[in-house]
C-alpha positions as a LaTeX table, in Angstrom:
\begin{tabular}{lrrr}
\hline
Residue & $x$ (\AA) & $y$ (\AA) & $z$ (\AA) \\
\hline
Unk1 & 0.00 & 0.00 & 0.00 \\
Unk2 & 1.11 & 3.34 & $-1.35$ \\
Unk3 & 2.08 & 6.48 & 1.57 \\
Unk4 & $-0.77$ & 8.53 & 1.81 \\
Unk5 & $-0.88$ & 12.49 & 3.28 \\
Unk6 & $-4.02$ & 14.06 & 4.43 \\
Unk7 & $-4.47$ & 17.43 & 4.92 \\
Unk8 & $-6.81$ & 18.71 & 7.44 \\
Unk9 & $-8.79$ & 22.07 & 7.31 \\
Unk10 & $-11.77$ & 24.03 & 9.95 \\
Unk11 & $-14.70$ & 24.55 & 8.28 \\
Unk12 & $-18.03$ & 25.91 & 10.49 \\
Unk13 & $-21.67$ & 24.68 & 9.45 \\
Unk14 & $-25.04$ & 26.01 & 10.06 \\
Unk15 & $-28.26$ & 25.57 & 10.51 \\
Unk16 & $-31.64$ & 26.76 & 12.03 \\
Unk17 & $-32.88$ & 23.63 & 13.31 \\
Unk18 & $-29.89$ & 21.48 & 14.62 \\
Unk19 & $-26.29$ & 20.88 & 15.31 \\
Unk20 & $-26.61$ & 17.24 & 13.34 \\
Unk21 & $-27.95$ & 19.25 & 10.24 \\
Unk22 & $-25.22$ & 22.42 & 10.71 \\
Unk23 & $-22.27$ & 19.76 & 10.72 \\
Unk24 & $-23.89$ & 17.65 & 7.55 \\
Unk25 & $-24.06$ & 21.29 & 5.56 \\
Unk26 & $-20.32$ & 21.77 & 6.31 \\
Unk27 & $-19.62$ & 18.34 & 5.06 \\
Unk28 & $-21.80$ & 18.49 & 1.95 \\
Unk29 & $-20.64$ & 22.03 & 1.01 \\
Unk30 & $-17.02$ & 20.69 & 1.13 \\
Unk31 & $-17.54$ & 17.70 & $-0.31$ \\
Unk32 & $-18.81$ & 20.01 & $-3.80$ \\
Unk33 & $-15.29$ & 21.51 & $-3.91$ \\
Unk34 & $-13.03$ & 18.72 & $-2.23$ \\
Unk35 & $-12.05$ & 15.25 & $-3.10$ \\
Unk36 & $-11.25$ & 12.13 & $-1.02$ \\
Unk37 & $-12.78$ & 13.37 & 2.22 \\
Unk38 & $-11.77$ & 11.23 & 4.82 \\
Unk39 & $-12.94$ & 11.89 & 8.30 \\
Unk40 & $-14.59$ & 14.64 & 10.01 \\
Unk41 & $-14.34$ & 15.55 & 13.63 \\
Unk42 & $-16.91$ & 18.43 & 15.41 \\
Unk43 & $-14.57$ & 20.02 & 17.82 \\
Unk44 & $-16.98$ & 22.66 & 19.02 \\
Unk45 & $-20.70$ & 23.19 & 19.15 \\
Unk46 & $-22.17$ & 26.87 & 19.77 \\
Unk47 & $-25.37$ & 28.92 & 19.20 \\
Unk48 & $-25.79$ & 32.64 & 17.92 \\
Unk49 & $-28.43$ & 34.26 & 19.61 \\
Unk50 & $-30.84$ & 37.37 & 19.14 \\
Unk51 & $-30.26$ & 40.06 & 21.48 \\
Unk52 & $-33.22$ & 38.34 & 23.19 \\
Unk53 & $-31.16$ & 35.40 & 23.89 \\
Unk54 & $-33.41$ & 33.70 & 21.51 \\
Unk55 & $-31.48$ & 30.73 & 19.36 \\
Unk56 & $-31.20$ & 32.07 & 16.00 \\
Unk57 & $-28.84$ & 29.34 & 14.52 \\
Unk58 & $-26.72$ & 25.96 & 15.71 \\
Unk59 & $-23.35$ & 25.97 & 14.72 \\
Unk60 & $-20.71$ & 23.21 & 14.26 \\
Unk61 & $-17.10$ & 23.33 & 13.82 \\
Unk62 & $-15.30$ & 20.81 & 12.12 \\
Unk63 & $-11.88$ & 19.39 & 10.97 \\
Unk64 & $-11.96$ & 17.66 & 8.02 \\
Unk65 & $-9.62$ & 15.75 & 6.55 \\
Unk66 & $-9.00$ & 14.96 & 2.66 \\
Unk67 & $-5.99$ & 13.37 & 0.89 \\
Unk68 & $-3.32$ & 15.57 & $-0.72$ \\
Unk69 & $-2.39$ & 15.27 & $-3.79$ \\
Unk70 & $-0.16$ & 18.28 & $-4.01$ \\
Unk71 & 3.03 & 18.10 & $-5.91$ \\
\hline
\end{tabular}
C-alpha cells in the first residue's frame, strides 16, 4: 500500500434547526469543492443568539480531513 498524506482544514456549518444538520451542511458544502474526504471531527458546538437570547442558529465546527495530492 502506497504512503498517503491528508491534509486537514476548519470549516463551520449552520443551521436553524440542529447541530446534526449544521455539521452535515459543512460536510456536503465541502464535499462540492473537495475530493477524497476522509474523516470529520466536530470540535466545538455553539449557538448565535438574538439580542433576546433567543437561538437564531446551531453551529458546528469541524476538521476535516481529505488526501493531498499536491506536488
Amino acid at each position: 500500500m502506497a504512503e498517503s498524506v491528508y491534509k486537514i482544514i476548519e470549516l463551520v456549518g449552520t443551521s436553524k434547526e440542529s447541530w446534526e444538520k449544521a455539521s452535515a451542511a459543512a460536510v456536503n458544502r465541502a464535499s462540492k469543492s473537495l475530493r477524497d474526504l476522509r474523516v470529520a471531527e466536530v470540535v466545538q458546538l455553539d449557538l448565535q443568539l438574538d439580542a433576546k437570547g433567543k437561538i437564531e442558529a446551531y453551529r458546528a465546527k469541524l476538521k476535516v480531513s481529505f488526501k493531498f495530492e499536491g506536488a
